[in-house]
RODREN-597860 format. One record per residue (C-alpha): x, y, z; residue number from 0; residue in three letters. Coordinates in steps of 0.05 Angstrom, whole numbers, plus 5000, padded with zeros to 4 digits. Layout:
BEGIN
<site c1="X" c2="Y" c3="Z" lokol="NUM" selum="ALA"/>
...
END
This chain:
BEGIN
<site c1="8900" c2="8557" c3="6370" lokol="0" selum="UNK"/>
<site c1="8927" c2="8518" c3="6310" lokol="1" selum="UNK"/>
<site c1="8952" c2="8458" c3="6353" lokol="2" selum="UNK"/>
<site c1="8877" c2="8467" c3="6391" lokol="3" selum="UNK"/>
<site c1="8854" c2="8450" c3="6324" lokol="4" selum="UNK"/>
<site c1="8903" c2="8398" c3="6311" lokol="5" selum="UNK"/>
<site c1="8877" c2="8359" c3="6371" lokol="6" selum="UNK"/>
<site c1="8806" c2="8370" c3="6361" lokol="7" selum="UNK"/>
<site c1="8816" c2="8334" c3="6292" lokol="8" selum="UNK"/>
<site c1="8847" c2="8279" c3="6320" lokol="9" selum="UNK"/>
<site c1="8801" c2="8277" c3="6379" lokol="10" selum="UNK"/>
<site c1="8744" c2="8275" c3="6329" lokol="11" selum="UNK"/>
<site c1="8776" c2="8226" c3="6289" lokol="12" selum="UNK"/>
<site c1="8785" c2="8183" c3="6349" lokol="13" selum="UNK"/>
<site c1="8720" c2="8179" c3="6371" lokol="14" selum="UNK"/>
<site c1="8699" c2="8173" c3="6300" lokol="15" selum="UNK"/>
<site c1="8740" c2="8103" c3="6296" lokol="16" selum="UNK"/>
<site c1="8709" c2="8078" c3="6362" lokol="17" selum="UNK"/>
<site c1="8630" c2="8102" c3="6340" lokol="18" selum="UNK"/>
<site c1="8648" c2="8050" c3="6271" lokol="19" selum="UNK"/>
<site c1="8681" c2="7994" c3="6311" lokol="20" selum="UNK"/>
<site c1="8621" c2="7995" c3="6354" lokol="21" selum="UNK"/>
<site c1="8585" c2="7989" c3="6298" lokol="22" selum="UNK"/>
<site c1="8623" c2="7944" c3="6263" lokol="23" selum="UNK"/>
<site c1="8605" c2="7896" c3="6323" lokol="24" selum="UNK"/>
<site c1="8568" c2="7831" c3="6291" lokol="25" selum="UNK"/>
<site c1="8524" c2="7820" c3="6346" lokol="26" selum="UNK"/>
<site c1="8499" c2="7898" c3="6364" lokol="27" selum="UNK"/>
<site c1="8426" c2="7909" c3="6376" lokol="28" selum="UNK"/>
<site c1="8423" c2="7832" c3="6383" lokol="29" selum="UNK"/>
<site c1="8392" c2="7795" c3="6454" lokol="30" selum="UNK"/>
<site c1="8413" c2="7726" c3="6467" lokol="31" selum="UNK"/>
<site c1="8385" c2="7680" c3="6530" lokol="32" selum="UNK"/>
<site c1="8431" c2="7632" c3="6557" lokol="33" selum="UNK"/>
<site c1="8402" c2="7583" c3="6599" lokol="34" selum="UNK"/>
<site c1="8421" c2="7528" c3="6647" lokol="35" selum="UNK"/>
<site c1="8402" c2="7482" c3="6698" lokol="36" selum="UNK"/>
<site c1="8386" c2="7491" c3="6783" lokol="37" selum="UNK"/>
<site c1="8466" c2="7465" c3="6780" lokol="38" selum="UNK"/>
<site c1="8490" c2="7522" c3="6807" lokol="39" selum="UNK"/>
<site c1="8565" c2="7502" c3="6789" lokol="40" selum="UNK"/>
<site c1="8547" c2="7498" c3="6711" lokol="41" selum="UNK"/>
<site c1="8545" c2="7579" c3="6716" lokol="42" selum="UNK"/>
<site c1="8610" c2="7594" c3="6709" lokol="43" selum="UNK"/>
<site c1="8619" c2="7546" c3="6641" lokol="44" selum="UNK"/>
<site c1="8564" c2="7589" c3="6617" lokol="45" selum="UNK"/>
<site c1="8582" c2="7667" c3="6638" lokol="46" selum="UNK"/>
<site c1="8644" c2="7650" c3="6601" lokol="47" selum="UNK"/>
<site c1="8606" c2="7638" c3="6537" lokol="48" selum="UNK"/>
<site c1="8562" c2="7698" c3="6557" lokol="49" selum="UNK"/>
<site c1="8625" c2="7756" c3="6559" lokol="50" selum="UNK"/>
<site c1="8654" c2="7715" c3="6499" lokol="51" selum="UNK"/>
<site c1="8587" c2="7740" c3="6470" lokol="52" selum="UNK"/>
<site c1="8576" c2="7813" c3="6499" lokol="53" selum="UNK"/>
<site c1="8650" c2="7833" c3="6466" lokol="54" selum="UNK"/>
<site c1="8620" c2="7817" c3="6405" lokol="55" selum="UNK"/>
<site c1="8563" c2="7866" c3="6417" lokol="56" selum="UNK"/>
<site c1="8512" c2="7819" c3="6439" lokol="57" selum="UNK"/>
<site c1="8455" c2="7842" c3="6493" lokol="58" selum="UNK"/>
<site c1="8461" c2="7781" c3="6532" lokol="59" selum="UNK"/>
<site c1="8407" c2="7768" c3="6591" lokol="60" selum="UNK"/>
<site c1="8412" c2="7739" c3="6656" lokol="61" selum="UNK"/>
<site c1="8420" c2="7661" c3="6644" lokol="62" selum="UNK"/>
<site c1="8351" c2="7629" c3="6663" lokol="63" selum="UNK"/>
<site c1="8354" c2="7568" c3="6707" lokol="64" selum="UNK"/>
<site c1="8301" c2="7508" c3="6692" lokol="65" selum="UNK"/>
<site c1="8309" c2="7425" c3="6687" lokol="66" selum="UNK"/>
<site c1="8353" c2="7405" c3="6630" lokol="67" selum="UNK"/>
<site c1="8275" c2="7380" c3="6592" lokol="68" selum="UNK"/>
<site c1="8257" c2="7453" c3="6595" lokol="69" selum="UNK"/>
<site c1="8314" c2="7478" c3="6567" lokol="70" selum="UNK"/>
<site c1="8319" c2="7434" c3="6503" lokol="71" selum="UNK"/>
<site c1="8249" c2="7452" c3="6486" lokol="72" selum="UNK"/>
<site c1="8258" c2="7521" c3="6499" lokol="73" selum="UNK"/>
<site c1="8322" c2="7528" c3="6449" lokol="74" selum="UNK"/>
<site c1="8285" c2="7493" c3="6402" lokol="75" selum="UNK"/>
<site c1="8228" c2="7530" c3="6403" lokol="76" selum="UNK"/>
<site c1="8271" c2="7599" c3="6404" lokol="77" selum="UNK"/>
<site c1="8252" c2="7619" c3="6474" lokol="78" selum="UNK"/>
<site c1="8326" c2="7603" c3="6494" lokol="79" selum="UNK"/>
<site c1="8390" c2="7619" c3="6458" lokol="80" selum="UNK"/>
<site c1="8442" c2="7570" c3="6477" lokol="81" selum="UNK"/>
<site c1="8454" c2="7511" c3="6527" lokol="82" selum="UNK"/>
<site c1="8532" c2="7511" c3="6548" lokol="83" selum="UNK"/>
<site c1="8527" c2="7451" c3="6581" lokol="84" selum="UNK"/>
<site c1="8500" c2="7393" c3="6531" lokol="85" selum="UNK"/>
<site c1="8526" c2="7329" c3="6555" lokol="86" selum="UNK"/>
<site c1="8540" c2="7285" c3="6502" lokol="87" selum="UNK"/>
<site c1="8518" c2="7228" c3="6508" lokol="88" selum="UNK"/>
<site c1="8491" c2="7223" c3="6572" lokol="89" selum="UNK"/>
<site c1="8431" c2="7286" c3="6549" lokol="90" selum="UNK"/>
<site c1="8420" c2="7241" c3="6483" lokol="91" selum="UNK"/>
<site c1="8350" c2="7222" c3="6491" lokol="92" selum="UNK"/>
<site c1="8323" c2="7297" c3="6512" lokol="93" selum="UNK"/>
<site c1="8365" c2="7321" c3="6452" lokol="94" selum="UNK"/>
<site c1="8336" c2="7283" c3="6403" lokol="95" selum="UNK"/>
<site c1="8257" c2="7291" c3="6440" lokol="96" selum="UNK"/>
<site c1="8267" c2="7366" c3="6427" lokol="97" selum="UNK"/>
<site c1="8285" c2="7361" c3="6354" lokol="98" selum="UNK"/>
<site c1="8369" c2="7338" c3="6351" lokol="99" selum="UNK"/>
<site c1="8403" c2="7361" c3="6288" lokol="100" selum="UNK"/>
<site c1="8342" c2="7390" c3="6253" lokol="101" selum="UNK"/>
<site c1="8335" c2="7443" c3="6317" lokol="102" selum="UNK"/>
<site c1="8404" c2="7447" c3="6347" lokol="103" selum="UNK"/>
<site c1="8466" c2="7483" c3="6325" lokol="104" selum="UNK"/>
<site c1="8526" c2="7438" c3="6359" lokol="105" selum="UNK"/>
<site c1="8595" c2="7447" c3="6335" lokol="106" selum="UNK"/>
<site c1="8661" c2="7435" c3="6372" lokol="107" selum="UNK"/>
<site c1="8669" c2="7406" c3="6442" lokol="108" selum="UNK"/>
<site c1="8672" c2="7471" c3="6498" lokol="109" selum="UNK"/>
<site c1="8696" c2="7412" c3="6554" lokol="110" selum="UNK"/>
<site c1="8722" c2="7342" c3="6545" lokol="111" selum="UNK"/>
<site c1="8742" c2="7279" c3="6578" lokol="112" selum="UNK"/>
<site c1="8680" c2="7289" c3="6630" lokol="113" selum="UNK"/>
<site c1="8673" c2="7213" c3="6668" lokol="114" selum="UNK"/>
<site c1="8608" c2="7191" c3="6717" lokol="115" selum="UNK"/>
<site c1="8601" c2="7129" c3="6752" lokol="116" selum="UNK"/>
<site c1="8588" c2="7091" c3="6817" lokol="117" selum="UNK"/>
<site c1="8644" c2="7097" c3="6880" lokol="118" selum="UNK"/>
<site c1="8648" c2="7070" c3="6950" lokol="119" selum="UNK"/>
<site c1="8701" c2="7082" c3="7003" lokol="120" selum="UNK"/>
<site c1="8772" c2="7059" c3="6997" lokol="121" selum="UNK"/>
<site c1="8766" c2="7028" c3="7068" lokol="122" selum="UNK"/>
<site c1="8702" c2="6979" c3="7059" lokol="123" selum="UNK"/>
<site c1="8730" c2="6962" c3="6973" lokol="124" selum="UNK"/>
<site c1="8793" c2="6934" c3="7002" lokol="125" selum="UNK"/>
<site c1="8768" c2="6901" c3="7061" lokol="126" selum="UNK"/>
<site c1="8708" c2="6865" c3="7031" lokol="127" selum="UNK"/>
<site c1="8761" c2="6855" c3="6953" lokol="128" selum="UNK"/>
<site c1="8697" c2="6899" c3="6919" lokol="129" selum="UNK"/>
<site c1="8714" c2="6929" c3="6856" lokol="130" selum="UNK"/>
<site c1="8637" c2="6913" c3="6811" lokol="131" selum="UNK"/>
<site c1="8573" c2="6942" c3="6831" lokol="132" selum="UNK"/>
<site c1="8544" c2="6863" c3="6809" lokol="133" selum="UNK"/>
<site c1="8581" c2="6854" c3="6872" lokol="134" selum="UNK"/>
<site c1="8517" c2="6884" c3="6903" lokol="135" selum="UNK"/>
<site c1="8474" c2="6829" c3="6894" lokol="136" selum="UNK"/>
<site c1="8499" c2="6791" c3="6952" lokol="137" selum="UNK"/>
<site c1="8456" c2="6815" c3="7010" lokol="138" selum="UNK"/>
<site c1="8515" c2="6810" c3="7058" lokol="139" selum="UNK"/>
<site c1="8551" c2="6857" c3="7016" lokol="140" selum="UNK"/>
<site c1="8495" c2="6913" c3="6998" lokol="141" selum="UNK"/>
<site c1="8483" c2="6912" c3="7074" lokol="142" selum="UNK"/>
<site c1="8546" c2="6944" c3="7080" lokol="143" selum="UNK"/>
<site c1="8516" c2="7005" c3="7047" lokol="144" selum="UNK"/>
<site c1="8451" c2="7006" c3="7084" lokol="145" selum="UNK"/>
<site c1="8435" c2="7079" c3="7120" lokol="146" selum="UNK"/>
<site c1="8364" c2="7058" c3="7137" lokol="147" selum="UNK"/>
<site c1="8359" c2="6992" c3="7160" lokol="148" selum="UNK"/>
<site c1="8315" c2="6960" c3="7105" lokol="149" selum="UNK"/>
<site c1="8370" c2="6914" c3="7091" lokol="150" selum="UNK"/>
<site c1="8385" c2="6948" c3="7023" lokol="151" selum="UNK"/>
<site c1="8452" c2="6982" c3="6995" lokol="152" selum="UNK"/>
<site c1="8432" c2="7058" c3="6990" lokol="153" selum="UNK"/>
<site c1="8464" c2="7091" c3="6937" lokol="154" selum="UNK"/>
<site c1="8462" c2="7169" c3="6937" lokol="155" selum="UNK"/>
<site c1="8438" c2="7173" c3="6860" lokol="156" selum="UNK"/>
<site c1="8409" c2="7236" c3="6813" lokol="157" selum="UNK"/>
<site c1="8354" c2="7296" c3="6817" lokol="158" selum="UNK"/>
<site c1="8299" c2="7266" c3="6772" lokol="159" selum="UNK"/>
<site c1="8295" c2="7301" c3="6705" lokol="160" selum="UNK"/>
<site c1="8373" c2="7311" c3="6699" lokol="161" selum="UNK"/>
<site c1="8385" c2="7249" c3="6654" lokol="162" selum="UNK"/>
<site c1="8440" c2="7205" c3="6690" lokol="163" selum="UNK"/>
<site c1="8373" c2="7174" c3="6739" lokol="164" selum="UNK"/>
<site c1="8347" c2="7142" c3="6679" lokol="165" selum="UNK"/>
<site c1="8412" c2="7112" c3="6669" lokol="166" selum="UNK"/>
<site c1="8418" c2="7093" c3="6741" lokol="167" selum="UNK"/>
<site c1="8349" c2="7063" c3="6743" lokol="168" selum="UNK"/>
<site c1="8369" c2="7018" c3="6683" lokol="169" selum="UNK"/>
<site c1="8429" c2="6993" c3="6715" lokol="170" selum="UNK"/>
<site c1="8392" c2="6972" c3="6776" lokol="171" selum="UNK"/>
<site c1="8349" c2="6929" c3="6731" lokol="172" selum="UNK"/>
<site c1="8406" c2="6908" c3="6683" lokol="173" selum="UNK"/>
<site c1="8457" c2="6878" c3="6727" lokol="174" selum="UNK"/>
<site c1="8397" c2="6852" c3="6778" lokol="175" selum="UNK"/>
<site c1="8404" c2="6901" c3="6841" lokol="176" selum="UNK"/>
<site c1="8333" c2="6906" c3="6841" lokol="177" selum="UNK"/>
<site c1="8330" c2="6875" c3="6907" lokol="178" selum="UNK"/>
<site c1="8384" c2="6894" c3="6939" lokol="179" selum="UNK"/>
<site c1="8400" c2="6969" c3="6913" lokol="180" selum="UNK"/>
<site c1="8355" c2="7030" c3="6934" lokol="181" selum="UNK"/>
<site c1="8368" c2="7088" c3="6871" lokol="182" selum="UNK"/>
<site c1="8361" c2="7149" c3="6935" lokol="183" selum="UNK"/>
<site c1="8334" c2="7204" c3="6886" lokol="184" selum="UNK"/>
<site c1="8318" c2="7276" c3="6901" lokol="185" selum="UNK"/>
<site c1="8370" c2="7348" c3="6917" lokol="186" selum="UNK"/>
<site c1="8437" c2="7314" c3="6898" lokol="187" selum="UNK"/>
<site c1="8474" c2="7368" c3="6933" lokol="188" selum="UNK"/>
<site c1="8439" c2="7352" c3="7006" lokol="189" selum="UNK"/>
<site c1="8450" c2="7277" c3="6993" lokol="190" selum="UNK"/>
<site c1="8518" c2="7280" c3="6973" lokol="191" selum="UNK"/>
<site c1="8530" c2="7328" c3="7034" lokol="192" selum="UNK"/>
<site c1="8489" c2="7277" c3="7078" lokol="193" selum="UNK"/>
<site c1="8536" c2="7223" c3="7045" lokol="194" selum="UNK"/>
<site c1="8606" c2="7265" c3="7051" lokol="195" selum="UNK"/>
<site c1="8582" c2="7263" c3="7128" lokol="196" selum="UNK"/>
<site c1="8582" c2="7190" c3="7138" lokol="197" selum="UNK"/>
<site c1="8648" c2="7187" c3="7096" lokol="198" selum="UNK"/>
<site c1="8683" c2="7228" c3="7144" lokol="199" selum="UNK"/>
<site c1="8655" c2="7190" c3="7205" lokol="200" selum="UNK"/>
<site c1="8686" c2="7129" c3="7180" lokol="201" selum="UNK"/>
<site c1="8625" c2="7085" c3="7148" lokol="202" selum="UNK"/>
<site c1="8614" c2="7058" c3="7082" lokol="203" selum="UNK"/>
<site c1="8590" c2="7108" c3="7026" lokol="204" selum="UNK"/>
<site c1="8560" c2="7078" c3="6958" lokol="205" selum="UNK"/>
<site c1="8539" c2="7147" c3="6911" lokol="206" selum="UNK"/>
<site c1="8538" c2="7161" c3="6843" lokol="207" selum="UNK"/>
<site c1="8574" c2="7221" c3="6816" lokol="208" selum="UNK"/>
<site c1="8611" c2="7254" c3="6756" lokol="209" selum="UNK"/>
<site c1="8666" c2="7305" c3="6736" lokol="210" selum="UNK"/>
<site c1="8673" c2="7361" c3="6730" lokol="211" selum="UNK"/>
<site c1="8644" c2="7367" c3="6798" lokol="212" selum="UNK"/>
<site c1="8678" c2="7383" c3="6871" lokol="213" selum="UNK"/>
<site c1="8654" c2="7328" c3="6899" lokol="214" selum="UNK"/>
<site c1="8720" c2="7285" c3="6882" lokol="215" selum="UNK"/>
<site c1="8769" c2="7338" c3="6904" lokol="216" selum="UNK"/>
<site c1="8740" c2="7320" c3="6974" lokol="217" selum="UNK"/>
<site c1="8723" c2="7251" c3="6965" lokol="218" selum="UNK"/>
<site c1="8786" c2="7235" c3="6922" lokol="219" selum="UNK"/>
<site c1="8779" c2="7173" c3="6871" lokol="220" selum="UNK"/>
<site c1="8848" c2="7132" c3="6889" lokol="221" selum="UNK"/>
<site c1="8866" c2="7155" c3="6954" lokol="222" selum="UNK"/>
<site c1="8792" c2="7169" c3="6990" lokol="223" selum="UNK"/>
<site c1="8746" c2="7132" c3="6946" lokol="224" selum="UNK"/>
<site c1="8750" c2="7069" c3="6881" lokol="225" selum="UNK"/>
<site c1="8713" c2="7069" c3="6821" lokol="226" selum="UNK"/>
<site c1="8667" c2="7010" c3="6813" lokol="227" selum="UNK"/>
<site c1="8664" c2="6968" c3="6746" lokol="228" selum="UNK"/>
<site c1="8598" c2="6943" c3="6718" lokol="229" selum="UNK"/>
<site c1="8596" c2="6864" c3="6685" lokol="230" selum="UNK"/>
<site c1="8578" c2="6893" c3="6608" lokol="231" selum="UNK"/>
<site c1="8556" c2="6959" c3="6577" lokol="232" selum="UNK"/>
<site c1="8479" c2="6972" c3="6579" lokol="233" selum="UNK"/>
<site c1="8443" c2="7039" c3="6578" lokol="234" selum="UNK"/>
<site c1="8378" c2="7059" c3="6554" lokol="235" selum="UNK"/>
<site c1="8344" c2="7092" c3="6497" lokol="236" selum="UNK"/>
<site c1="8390" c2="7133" c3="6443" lokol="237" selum="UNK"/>
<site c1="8451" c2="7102" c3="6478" lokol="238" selum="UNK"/>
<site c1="8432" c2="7025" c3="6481" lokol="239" selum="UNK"/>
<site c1="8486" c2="7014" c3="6427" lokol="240" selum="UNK"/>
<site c1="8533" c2="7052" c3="6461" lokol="241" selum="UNK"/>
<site c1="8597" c2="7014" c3="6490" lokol="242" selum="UNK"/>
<site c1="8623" c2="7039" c3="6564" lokol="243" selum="UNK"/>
<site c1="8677" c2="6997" c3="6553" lokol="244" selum="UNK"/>
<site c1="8745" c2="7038" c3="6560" lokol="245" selum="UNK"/>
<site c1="8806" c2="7026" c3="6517" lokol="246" selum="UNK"/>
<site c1="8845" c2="7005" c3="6571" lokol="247" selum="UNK"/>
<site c1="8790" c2="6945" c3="6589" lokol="248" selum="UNK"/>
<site c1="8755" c2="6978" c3="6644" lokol="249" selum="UNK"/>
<site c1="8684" c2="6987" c3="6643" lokol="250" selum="UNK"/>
<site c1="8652" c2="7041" c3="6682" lokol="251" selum="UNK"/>
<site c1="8583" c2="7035" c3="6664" lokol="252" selum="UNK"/>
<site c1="8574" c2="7110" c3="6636" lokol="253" selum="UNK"/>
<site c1="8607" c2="7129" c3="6570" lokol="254" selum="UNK"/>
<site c1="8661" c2="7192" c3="6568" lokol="255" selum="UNK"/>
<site c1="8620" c2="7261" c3="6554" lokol="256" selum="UNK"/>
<site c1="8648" c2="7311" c3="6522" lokol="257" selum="UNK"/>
<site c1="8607" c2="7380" c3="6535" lokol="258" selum="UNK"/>
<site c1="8584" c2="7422" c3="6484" lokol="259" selum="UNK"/>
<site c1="8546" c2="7490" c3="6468" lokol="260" selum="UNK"/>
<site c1="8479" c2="7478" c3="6447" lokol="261" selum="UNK"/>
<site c1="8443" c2="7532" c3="6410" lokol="262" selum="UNK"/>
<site c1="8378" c2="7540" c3="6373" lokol="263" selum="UNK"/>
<site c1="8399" c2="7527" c3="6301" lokol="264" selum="UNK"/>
<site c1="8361" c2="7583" c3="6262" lokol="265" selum="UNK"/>
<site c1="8390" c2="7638" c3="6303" lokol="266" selum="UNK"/>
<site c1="8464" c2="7609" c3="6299" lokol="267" selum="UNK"/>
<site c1="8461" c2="7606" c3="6221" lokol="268" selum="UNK"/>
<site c1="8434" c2="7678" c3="6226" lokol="269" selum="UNK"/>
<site c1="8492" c2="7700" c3="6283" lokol="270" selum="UNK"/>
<site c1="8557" c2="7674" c3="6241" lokol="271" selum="UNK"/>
<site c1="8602" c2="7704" c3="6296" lokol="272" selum="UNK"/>
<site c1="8572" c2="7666" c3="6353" lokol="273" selum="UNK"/>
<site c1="8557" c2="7599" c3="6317" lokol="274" selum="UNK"/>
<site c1="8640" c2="7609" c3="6302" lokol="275" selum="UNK"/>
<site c1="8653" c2="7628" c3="6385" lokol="276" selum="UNK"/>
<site c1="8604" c2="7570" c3="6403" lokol="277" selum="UNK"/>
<site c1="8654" c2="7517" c3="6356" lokol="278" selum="UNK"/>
<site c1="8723" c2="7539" c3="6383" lokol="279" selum="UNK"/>
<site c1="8716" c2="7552" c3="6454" lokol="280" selum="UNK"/>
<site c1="8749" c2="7501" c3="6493" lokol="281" selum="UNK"/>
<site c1="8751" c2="7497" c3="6579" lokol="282" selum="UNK"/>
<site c1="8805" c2="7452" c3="6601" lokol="283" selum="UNK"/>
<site c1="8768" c2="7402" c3="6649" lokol="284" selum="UNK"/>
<site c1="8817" c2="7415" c3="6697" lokol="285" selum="UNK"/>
<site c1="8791" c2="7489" c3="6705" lokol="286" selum="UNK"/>
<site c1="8728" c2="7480" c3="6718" lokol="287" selum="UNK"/>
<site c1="8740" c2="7424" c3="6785" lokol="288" selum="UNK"/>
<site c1="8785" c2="7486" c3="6807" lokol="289" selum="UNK"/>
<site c1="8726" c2="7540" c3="6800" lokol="290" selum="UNK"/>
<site c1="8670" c2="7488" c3="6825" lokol="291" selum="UNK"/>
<site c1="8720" c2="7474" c3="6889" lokol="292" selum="UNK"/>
<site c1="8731" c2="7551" c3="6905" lokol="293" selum="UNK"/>
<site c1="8650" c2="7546" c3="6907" lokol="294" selum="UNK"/>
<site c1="8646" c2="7489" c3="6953" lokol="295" selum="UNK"/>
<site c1="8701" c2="7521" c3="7000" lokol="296" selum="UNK"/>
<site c1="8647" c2="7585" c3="7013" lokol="297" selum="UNK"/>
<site c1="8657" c2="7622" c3="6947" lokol="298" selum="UNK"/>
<site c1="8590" c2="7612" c3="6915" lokol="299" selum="UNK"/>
<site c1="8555" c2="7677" c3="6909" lokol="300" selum="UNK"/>
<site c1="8538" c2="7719" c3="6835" lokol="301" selum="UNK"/>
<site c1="8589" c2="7762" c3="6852" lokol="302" selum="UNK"/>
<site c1="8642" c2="7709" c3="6870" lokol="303" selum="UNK"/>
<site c1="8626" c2="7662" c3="6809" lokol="304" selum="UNK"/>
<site c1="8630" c2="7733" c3="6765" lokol="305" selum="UNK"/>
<site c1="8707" c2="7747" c3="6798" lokol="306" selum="UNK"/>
<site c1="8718" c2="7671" c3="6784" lokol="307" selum="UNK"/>
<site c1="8696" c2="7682" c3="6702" lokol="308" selum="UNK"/>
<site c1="8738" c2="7756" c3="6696" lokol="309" selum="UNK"/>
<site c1="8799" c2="7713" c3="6740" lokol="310" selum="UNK"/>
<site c1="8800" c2="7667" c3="6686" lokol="311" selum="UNK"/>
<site c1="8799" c2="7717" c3="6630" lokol="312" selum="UNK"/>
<site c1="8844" c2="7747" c3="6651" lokol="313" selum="UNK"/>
<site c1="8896" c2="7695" c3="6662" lokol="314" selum="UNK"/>
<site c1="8872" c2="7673" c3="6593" lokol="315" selum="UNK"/>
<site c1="8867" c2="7734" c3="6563" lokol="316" selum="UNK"/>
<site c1="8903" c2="7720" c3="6493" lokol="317" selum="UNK"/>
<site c1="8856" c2="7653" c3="6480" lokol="318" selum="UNK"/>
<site c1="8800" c2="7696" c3="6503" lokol="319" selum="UNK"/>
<site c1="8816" c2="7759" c3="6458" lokol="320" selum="UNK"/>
<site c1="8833" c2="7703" c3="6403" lokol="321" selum="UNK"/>
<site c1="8766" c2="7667" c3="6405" lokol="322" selum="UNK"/>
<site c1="8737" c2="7743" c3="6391" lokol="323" selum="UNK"/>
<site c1="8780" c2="7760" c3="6342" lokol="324" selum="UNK"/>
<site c1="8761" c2="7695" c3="6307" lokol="325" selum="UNK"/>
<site c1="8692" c2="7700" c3="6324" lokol="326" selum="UNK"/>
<site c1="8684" c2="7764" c3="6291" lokol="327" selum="UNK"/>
<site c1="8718" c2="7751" c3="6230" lokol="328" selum="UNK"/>
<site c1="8677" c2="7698" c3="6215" lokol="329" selum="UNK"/>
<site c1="8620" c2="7752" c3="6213" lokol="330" selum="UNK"/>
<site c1="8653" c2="7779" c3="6147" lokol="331" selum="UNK"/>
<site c1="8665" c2="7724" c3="6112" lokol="332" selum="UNK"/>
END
């Protein structure tokens, strides 16, 4: 009876420890929305974020898909929690429309070294010596490029509203394509597929993309595909100062984004644990062209992009117990 008793005490002792450490949790009887664009291959940058969150004790919804507009008005206005995917610089001007600094908690960079630009087909660049999209304003040579027979180059460019066809649009205008360059806008992923198509049949491809993406795991820049240079740096709005120019001289037309989390600023200084996750969490960019290939190869369900987030946990499972660890610390300071 005595050792009955001596394992009842530790028993209750036990689960006494566990009731306090779920207490202890900085985020319990918290909700947080993430939310995210109709890109369904920015989910799995922001599940991570959202288990990051839940072992803190956050009650963490269903990320809520709307237009990259939407969702910087609706973390500012404290309808949304956080953003994981803030693309910075190419989301400057819908940043700063929704309130920039004043409204937005932004520390750290979750992804770096993320590139966009213009390619064609390795095939057509070397045969025509075409390696500047100013190149374009020869008829002869935007011909090349025409799917329609209007005479124009078509390029497969970006969904209205997600920020890089306001870019595109000033380009056209910029370096003088206006007459020669047709900015194809609507579903990216049934142009690009429309476009991958004509790749593989052996005909010249002008499209606009970016990384991460899986697009140039299948269309591969170097071997498949060439970047192509702009004449000087120009963009629009917030960025019209900005330089494209690379250090090593090349100039692709679109500066280097880094990624980060974007959260609504009042909550974050009120949630010390997950303004602390939202600063240190780093995703190689490497990772995420892995994850966003596995979806293009068939594996794009919820459940599939949810094995693809615990997979990389758990292969990662010191930095991920680390960020937590840190995370919650930061709660008690």
């Amino acid at each position: 009876m005595r050792t009955t008793g001596i394992w009842a005490i530790a028993l209750t002792t036990l689960l006494g420890s566990q009731v306090a450490s779920a207490a202890d949790l900085p985020g319990k009887g918290i909700s947080v929305q993430p939310i995210q664009s109709t890109i369904s291959e920015e989910t799995f940058q922001t599940l991570l974020v959202s288990k990051a969150l839940e072992k803190l004790g956050y009650d963490v919804k269903e990320p809520r898909e709307v237009d990259y507009n939407v969702a910087y008005t609706s973390i500012a206005a404290g309808d949304a929690t956080f953003l994981a995917v803030n693309w910075d610089q190419l989301h400057a001007d819908q940043y700063q429309a929704a309130g920039g600094d004043k409204k937005f908690y932004r520390e750290g960079a979750y992804v770096s070294g993320a590139a966009q630009g213009y390619l064609i087909d390795k095939k057509t660049a070397e045969k025509y010596h075409i390696t500047n999209v100013e190149q374009l304003k020869d008829p002869k040579i935007a011909k090349l490029f025409d799917t329609n027979g209007d005479g124009k180059a078509d390029l497969t460019g970006c969904t209205p509203g997600w920020g890089c066809e306001t870019v595109i649009n000033h380009h056209i205008d910029a370096y003088g394509l206006g007459k020669t360059v047709e900015h194809n806008q609507g579903n990216y992923a049934a142009m690009i597929s429309d476009t991958i198509t004509r790749f593989k049949e052996g005909k010249p491809v002008l499209y606009y993309t970016w990384t991460p993406y899986w697009v140039s795991d299948v269309m591969v820049p170097g071997r498949d595909v060439v970047w192509l240079q702009v004449p000087f740096s120009s963009l629009p709005g917030e960025l019209k100062d900005v330089d494209t120019k690379l250090p090593n001289g090349a100039n692709y037309g679109f500066p280097v984004n880094n990624m980060h989390i974007a959260a609504n600023k009042q909550w974050a200084q009120a949630n010390p644990a997950a303004a602390k996750l939202f600063a240190i969490m780093k995703l190689p960019i490497a990772d995420v062209n892995a994850q966003n290939l596995r979806m293009h190869a068939g594996q794009s369900s919820e459940a599939d992009i949810q094995n693809h987030v615990n997979g990389w946990i758990k292969a990662h499972q010191a930095t991920f117990d680390g960020w937590v660890k840190t995370a919650a610390e930061a709660a008690k300071s």
